[in-house]
C-alpha positions as CSV (number, residue, x, y, z in Angstrom):
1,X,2.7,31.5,-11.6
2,X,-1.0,32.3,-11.0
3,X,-1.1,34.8,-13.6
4,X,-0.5,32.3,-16.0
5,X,-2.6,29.5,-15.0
6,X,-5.4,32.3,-14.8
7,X,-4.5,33.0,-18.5
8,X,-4.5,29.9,-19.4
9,X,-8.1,28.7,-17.8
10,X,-9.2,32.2,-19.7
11,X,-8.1,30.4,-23.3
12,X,-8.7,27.2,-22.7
13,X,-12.5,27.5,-20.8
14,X,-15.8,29.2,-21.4
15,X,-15.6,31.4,-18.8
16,X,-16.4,35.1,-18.0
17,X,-14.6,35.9,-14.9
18,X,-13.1,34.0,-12.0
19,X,-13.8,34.8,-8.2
20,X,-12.4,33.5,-5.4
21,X,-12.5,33.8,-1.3
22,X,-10.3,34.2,1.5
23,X,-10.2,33.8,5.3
24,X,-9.8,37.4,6.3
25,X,-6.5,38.0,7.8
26,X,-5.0,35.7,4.7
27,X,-3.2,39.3,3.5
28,X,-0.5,38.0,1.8
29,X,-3.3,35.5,-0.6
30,X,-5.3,38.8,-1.4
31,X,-2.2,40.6,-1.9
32,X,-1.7,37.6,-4.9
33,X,-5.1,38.1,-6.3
34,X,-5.0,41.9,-6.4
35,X,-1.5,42.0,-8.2
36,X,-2.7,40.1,-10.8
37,X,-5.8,42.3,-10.7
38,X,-8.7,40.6,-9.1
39,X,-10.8,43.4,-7.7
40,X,-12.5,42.6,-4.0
41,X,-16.0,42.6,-4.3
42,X,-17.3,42.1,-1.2
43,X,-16.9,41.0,2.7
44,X,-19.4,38.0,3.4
45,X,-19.7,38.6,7.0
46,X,-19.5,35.3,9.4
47,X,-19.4,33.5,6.3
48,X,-16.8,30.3,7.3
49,X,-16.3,28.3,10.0
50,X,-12.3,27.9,10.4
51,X,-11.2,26.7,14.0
52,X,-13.8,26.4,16.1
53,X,-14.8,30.4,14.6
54,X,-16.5,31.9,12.7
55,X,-14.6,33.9,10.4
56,X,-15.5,36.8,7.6
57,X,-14.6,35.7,4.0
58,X,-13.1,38.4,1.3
59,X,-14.8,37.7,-1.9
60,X,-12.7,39.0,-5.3
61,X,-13.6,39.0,-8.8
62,X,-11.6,38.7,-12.2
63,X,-13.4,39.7,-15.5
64,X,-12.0,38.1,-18.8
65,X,-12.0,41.2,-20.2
66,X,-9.9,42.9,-17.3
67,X,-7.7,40.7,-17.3
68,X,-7.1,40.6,-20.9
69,X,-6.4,44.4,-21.0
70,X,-4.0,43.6,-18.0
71,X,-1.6,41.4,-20.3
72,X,-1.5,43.5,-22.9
């Protein structure tokens, strides 16, 4: 289901990738993201407050074109 909304924000919007974050210990979200081939970019360190803590956030990154070579 999120391959296909990501394909559909590709052809619908002026975009040239897509990046998103997660709480680190979300595995099973970054698990999502990877299948569908978001590559993680980086770790920002201390970068959210979630529960009193602070917590490291996983950054990921989807090019257009990456994706676009995925679906074919």
């Amino acid at each position: 289901m999120l391959a296909l909304a990501v394909s559909c924000y590709f052809h619908h919007a002026d975009v040239m990738h897509i990046c998103s974050n997660v709480y680190a210990g979300n595995i099973a979200s970054m698990r999502v993201l990877e299948k569908i081939g978001f590559r993680k970019c980086g770790i920002h360190r201390n970068a959210c407050f979630k529960n009193g803590a602070f917590t490291d956030c996983h950054y990921f990154e989807l090019l257009r074109e990456e994706f676009r070579n995925l679906v074919k």
